[in-house]
N, CA, C and O atoms as CSV, one atom per row, in Angstrom:
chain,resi,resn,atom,element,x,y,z
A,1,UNK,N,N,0.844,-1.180,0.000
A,1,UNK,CA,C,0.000,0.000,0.000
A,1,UNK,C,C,0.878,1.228,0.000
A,1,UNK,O,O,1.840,1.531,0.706
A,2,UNK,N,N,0.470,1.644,-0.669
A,2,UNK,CA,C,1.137,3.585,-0.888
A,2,UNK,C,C,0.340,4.981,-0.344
A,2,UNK,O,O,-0.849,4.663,-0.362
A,3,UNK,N,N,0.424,6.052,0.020
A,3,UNK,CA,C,-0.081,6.967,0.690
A,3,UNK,C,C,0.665,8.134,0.168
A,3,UNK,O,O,1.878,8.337,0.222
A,4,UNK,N,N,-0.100,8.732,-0.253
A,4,UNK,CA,C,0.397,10.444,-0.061
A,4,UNK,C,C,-0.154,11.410,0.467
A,4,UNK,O,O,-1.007,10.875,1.174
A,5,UNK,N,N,-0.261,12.750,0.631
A,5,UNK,CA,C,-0.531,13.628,1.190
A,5,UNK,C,C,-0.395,14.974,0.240
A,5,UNK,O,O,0.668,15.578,0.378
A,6,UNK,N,N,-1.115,15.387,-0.482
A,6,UNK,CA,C,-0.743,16.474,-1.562
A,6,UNK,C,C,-0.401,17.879,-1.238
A,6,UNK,O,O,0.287,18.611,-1.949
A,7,UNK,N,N,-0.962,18.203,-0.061
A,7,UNK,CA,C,-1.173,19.333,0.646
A,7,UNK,C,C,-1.365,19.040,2.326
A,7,UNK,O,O,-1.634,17.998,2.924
A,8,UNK,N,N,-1.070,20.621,2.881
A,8,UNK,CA,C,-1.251,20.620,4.583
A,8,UNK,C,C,-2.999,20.402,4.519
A,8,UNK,O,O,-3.461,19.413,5.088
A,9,UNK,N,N,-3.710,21.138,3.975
A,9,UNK,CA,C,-5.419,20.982,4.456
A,9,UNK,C,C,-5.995,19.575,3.458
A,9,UNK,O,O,-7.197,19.312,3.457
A,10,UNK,N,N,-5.129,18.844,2.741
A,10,UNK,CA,C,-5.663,18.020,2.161
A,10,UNK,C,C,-5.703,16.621,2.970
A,10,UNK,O,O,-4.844,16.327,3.802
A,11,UNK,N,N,-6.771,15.811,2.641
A,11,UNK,CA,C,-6.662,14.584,3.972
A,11,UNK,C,C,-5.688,13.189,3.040
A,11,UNK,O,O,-5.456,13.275,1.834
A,12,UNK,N,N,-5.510,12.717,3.383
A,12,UNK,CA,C,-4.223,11.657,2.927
A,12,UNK,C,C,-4.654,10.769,2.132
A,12,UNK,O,O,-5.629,10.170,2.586
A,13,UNK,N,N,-4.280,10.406,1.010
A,13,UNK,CA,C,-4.853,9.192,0.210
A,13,UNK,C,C,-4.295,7.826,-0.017
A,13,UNK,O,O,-3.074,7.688,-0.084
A,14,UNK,N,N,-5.143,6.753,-0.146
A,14,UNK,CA,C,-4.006,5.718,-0.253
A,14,UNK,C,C,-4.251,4.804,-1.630
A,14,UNK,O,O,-5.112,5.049,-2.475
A,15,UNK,N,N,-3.453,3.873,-1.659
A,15,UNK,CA,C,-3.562,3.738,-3.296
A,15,UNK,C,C,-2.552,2.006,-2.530
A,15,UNK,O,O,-1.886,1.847,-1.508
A,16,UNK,N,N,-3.067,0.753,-4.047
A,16,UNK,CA,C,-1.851,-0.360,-3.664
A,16,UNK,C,C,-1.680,-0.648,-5.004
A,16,UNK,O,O,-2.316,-0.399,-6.028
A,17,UNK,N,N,-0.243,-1.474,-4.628
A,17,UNK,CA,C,0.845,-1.904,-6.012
A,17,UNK,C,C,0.425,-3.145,-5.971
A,17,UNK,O,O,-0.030,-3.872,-5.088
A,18,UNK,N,N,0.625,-3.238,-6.914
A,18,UNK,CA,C,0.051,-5.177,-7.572
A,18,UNK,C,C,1.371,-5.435,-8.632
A,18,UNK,O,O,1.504,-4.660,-9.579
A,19,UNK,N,N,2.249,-6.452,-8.451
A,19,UNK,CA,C,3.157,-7.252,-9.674
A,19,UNK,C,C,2.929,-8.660,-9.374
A,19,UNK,O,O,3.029,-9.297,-8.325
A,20,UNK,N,N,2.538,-9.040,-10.775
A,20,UNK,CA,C,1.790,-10.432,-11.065
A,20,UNK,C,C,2.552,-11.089,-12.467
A,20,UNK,O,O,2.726,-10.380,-13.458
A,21,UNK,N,N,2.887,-12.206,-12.434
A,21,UNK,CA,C,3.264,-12.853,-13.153
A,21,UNK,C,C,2.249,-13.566,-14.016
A,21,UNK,O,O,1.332,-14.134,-13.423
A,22,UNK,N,N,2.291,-13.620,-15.517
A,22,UNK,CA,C,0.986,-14.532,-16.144
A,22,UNK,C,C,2.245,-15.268,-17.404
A,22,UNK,O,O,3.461,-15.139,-17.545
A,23,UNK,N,N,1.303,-15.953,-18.042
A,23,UNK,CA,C,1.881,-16.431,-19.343
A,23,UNK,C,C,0.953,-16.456,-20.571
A,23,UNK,O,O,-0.219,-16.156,-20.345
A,24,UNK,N,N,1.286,-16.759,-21.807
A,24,UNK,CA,C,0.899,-16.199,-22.327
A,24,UNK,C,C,1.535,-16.771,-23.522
A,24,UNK,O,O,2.470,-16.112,-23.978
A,25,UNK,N,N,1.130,-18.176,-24.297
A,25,UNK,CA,C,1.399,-18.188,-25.766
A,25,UNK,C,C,2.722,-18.698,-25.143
A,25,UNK,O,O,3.692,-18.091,-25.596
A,26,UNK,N,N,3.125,-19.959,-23.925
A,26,UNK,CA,C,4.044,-20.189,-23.181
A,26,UNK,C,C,5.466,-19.488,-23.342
A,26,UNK,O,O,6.593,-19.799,-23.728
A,27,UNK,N,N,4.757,-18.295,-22.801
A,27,UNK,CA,C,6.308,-17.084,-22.921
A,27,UNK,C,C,5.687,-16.707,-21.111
A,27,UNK,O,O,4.657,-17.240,-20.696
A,28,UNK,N,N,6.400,-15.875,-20.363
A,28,UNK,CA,C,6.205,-15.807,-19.544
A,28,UNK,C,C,6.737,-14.304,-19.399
A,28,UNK,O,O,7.843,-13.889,-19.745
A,29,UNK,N,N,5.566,-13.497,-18.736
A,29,UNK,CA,C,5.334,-12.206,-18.185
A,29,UNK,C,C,5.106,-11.197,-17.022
A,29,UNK,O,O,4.229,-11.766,-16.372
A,30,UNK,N,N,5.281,-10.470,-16.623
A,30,UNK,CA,C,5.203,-9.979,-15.841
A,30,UNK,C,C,4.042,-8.322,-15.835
A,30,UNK,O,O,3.966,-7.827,-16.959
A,31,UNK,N,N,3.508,-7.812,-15.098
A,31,UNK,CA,C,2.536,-6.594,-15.007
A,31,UNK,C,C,2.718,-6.158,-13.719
A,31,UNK,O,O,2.857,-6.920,-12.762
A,32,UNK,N,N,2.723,-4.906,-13.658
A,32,UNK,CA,C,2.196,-3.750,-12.220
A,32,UNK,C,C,0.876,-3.209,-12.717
A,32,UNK,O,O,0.432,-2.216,-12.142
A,33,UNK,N,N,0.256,-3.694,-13.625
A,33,UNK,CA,C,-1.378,-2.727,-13.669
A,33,UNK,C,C,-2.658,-3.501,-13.294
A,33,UNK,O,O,-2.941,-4.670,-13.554
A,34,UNK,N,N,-3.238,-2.739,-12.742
A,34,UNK,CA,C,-4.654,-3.244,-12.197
A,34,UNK,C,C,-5.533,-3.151,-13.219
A,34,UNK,O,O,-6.241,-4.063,-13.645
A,35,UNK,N,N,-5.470,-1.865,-13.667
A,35,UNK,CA,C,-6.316,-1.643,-14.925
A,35,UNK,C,C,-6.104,-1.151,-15.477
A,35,UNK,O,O,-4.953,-0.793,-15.225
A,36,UNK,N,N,-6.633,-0.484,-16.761
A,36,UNK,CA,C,-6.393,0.456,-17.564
A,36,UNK,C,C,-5.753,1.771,-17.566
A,36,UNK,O,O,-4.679,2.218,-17.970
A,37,UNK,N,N,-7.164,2.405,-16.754
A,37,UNK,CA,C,-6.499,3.347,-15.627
A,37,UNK,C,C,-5.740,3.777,-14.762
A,37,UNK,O,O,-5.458,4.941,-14.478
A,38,UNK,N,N,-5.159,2.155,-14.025
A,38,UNK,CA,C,-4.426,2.235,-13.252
A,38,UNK,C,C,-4.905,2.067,-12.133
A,38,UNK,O,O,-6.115,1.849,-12.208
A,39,UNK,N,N,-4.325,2.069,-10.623
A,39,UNK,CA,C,-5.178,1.797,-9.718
A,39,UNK,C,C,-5.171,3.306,-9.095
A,39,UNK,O,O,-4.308,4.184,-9.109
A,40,UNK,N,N,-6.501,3.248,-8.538
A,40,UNK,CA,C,-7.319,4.537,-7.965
A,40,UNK,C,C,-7.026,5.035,-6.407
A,40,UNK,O,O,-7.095,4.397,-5.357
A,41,UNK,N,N,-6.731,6.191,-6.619
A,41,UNK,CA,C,-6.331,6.609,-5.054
A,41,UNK,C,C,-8.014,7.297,-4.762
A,41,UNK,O,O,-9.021,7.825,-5.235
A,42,UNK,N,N,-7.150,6.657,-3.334
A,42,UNK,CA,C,-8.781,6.623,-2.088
A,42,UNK,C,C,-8.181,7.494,-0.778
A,42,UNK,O,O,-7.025,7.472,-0.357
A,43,UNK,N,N,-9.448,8.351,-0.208
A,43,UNK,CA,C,-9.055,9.017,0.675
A,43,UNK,C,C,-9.490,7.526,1.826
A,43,UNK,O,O,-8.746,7.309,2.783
A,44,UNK,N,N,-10.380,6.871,1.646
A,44,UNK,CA,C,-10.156,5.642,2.398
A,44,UNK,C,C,-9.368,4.492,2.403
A,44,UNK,O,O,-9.329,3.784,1.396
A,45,UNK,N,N,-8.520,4.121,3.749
A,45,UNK,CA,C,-7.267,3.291,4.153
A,45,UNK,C,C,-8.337,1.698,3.559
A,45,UNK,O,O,-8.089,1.110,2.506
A,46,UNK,N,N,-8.980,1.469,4.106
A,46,UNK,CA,C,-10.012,0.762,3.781
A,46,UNK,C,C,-10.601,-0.083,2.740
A,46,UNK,O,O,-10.794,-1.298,2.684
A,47,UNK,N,N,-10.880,1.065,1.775
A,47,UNK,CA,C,-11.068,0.981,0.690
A,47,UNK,C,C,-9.220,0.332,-0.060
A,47,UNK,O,O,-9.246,-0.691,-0.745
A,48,UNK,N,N,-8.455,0.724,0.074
A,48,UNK,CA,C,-7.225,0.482,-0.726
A,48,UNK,C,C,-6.727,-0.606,-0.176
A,48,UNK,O,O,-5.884,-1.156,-0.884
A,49,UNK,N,N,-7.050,-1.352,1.310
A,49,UNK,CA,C,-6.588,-2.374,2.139
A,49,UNK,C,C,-7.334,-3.607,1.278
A,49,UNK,O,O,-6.729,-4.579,0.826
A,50,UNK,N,N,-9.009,-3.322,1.124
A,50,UNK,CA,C,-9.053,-4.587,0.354
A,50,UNK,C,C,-8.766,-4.507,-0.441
A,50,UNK,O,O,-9.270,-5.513,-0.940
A,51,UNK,N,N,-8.264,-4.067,-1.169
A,51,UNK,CA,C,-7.871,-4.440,-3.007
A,51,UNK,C,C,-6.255,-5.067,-2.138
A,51,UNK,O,O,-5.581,-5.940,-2.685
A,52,UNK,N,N,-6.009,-4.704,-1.324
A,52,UNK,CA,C,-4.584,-5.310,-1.100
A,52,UNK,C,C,-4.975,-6.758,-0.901
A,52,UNK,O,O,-4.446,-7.560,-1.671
A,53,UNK,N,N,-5.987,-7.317,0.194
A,53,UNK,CA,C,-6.600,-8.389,0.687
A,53,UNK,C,C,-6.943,-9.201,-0.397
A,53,UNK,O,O,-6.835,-10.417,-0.238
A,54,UNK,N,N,-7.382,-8.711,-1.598
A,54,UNK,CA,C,-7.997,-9.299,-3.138
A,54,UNK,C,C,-7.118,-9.971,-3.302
A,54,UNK,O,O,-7.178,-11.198,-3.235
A,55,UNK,N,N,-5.972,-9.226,-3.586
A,55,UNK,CA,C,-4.920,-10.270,-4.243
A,55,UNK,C,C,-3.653,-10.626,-3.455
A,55,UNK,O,O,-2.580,-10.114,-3.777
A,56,UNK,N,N,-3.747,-11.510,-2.407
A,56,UNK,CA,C,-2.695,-11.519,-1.511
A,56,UNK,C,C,-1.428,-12.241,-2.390
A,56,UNK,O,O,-1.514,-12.805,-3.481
A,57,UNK,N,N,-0.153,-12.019,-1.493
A,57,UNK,CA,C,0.900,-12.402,-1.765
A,57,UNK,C,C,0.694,-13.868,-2.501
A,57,UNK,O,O,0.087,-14.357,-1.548
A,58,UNK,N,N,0.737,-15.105,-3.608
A,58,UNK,CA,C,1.053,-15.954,-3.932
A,58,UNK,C,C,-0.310,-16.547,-4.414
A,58,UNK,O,O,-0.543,-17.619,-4.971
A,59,UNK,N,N,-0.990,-15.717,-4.103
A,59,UNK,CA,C,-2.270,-16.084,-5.101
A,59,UNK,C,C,-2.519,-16.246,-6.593
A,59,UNK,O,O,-1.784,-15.689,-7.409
A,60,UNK,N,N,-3.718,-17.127,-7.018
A,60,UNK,CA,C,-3.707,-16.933,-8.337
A,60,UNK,C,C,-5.014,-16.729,-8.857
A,60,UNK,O,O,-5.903,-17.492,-8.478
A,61,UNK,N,N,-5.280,-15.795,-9.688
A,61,UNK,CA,C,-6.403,-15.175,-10.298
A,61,UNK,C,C,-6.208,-15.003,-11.773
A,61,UNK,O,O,-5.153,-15.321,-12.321
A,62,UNK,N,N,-7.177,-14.525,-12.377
A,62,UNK,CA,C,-7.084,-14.769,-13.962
A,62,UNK,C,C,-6.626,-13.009,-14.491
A,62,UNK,O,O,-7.328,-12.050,-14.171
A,63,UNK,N,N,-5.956,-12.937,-14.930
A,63,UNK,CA,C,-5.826,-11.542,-16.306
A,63,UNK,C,C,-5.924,-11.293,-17.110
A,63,UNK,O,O,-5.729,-12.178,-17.943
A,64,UNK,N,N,-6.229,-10.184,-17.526
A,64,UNK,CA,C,-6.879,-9.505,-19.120
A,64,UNK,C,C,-5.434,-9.342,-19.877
A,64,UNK,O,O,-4.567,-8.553,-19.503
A,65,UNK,N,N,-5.312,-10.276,-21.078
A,65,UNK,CA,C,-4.423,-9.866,-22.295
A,65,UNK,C,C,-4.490,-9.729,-23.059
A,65,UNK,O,O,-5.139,-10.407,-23.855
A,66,UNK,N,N,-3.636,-8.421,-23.367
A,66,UNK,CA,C,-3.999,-8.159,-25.194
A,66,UNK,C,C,-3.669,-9.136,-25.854
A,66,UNK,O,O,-2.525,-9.457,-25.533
A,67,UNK,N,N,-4.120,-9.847,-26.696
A,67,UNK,CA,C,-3.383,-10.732,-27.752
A,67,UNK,C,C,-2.506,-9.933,-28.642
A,67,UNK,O,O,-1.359,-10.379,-28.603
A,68,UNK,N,N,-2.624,-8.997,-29.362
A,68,UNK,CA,C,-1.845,-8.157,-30.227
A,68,UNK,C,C,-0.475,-7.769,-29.271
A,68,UNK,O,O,0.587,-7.726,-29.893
A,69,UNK,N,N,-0.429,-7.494,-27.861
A,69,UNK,CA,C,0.227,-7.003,-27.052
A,69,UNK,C,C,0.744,-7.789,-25.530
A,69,UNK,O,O,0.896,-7.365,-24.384
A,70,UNK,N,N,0.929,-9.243,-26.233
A,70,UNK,CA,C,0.906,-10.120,-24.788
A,70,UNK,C,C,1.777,-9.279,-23.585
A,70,UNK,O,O,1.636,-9.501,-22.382
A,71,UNK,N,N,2.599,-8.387,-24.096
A,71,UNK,CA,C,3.309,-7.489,-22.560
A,71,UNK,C,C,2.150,-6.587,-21.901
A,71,UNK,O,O,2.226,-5.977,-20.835
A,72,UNK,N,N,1.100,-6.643,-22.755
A,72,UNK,CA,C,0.055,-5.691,-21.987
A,72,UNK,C,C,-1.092,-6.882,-20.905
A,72,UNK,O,O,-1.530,-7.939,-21.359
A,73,UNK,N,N,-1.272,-6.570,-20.021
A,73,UNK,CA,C,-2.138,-6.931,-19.014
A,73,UNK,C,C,-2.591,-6.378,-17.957
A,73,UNK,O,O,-1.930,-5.637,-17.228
A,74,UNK,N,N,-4.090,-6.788,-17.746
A,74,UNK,CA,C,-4.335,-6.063,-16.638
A,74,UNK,C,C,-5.515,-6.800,-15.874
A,74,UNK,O,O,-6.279,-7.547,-16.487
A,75,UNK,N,N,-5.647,-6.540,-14.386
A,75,UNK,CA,C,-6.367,-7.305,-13.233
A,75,UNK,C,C,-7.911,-7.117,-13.374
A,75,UNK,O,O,-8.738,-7.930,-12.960
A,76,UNK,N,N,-8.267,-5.653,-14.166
A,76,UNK,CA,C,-9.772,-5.800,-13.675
A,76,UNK,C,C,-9.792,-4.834,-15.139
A,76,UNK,O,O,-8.878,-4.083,-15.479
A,77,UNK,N,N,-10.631,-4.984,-15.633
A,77,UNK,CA,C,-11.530,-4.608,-16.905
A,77,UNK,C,C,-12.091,-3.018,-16.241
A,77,UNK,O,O,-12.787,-2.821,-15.245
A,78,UNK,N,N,-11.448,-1.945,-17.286
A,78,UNK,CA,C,-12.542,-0.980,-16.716
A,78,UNK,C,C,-13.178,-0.967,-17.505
A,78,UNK,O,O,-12.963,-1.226,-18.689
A,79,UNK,N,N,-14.675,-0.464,-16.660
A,79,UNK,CA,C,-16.590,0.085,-16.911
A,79,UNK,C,C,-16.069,0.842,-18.357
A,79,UNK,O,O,-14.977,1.367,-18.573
A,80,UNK,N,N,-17.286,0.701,-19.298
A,80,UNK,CA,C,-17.350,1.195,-20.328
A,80,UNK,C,C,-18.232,2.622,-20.130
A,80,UNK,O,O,-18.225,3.602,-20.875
A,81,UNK,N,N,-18.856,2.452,-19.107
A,81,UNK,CA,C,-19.788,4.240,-18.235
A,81,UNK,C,C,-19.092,5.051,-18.561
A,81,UNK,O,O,-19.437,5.310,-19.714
A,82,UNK,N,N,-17.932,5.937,-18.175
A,82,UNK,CA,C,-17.596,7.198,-18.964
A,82,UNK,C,C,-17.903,7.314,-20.378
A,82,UNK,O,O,-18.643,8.203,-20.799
A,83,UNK,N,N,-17.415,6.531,-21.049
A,83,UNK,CA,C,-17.528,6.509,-22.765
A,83,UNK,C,C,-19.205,6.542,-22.806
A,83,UNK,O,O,-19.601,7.316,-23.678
A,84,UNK,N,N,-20.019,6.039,-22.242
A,84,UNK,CA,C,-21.525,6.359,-22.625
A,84,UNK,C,C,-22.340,7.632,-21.789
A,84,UNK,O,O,-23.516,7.988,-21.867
A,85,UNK,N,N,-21.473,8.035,-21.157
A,85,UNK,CA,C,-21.926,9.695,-20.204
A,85,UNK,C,C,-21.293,10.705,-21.061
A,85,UNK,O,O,-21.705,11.849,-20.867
A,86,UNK,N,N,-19.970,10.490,-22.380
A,86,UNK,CA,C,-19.736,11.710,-22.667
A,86,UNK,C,C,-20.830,11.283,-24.047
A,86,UNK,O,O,-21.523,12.222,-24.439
A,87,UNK,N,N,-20.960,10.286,-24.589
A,87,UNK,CA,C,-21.931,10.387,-26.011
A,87,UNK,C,C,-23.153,10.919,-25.938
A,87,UNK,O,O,-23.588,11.751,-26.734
A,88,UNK,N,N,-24.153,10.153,-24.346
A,88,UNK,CA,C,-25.558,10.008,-24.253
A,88,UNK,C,C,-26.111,11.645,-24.657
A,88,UNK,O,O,-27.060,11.912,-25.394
A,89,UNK,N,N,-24.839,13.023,-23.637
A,89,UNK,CA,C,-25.638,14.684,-23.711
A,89,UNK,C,C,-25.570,14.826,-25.101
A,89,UNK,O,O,-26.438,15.561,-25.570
A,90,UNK,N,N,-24.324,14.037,-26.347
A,90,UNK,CA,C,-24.743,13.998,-27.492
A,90,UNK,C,C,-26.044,14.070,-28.169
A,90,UNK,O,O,-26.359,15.032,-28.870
A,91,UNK,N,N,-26.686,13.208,-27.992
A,91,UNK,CA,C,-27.890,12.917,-28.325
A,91,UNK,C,C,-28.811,14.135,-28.439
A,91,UNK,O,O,-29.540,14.427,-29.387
A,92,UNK,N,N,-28.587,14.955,-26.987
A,92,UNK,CA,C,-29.558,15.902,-26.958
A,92,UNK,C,C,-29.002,17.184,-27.438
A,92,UNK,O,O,-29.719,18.184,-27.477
A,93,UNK,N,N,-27.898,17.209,-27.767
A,93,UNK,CA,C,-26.776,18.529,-28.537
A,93,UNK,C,C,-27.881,18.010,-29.905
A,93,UNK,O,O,-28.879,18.673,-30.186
A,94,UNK,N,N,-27.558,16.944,-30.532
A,94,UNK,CA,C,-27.912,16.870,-32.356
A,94,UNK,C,C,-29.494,16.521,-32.143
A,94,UNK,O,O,-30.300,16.590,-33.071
A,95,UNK,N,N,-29.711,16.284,-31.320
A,95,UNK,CA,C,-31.779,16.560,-31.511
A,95,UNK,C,C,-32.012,17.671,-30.864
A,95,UNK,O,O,-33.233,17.519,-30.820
A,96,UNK,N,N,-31.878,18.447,-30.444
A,96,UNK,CA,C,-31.493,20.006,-30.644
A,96,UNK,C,C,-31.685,21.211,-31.805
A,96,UNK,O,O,-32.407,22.160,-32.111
A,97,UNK,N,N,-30.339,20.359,-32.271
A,97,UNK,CA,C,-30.053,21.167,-33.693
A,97,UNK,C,C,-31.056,20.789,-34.672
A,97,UNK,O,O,-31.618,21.689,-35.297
A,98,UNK,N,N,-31.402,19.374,-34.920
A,98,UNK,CA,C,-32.338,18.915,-35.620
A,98,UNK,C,C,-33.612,19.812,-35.313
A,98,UNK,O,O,-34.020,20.403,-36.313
A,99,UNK,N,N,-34.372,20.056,-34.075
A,99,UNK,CA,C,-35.337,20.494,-34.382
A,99,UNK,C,C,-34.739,21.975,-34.783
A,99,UNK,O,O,-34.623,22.112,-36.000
A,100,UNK,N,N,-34.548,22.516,-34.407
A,100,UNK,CA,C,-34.249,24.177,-34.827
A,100,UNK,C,C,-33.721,24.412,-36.245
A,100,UNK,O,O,-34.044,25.288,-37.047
A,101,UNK,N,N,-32.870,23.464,-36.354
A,101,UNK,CA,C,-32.803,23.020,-37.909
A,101,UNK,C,C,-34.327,22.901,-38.842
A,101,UNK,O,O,-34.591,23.523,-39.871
A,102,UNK,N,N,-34.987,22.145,-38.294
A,102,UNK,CA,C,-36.565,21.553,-38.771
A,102,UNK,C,C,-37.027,23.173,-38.527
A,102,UNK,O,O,-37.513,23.692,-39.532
A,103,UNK,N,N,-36.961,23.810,-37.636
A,103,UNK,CA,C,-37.970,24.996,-37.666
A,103,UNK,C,C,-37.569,26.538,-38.522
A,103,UNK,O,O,-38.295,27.375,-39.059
A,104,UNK,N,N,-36.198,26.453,-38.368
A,104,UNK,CA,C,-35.870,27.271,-39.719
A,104,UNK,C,C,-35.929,27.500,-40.904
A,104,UNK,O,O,-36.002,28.485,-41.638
A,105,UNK,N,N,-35.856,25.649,-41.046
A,105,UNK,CA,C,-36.415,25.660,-42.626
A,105,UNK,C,C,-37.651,25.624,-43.191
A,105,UNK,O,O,-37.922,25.830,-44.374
A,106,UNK,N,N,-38.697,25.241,-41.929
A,106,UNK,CA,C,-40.226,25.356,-41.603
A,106,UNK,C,C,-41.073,27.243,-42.334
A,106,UNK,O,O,-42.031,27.633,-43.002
A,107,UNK,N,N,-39.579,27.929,-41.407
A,107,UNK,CA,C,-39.916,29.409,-41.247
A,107,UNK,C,C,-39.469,29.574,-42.616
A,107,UNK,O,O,-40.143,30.498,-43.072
A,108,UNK,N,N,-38.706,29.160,-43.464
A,108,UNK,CA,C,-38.234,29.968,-44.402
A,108,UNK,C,C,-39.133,29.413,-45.442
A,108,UNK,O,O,-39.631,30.332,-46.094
A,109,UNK,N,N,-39.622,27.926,-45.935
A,109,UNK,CA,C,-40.651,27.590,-46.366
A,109,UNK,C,C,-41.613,28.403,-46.810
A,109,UNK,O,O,-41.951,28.697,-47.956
A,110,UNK,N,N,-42.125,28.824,-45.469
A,110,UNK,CA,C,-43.600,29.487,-45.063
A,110,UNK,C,C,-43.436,31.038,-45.570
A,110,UNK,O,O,-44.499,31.579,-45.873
A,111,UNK,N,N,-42.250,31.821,-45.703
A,111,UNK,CA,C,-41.967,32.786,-46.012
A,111,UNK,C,C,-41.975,32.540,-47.753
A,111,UNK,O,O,-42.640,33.252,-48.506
A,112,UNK,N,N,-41.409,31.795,-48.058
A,112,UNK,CA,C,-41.363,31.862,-49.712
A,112,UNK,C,C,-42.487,31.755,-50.185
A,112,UNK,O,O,-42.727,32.565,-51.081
A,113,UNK,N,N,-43.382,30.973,-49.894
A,113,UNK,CA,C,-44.841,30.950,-50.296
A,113,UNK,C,C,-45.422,31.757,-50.317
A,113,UNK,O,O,-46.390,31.702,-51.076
A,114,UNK,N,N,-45.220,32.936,-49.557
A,114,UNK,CA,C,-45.773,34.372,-49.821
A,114,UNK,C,C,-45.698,34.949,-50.922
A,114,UNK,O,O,-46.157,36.084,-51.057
């Protein structure tokens, strides 16, 4: 487990290291990543203790490998949720434009017919 402190009024965060051995296409590898992201600092001791507890010393659990990139691996799959929170306000940006789009050309229509 790791800890820092960024600042005097800031409260302390903690964060843990993971190196795991896998194989792979019987070549044999090594990783420090949890995920994609990386692993997440927590202002809770707690919170960062079990992820230490998850994967204790000499355990064995399964990992994510690139096939294109067998040196790439990682412990936990991140959520695809960000990528669908920045598209979804999309939706309402271009049906938006669509209607005001639809009503301009509504207005200009209605004007030529005069």
């Amino acid at each position: 487990m790791d800890q820092r402190k960024i600042g005097a009024d800031v409260v302390t965060e903690y964060n843990f290291g993971v190196l795991y051995g896998y194989s792979f296409g019987n070549k044999a590898y090594t990783s420090e990543r949890y995920s994609l992201r990386g692993a997440p600092w927590s202002s809770s001791e707690s919170r960062a203790r079990k992820r230490v507890e998850k994967f204790p010393v000499g355990s064995t659990c399964p990992c994510y490998v690139d096939s294109d990139n067998p040196a790439a691996a990682v412990l936990k799959l991140d959520s695809k949720a960000p990528g669908y929170s920045l598209w979804f306000p999309l939706i309402f940006v271009v049906g938006g434009l669509g209607i005001i789009g639809g009503a301009l050309r509504s207005e200009r229509n209605a004007r030529a017919k005069e």
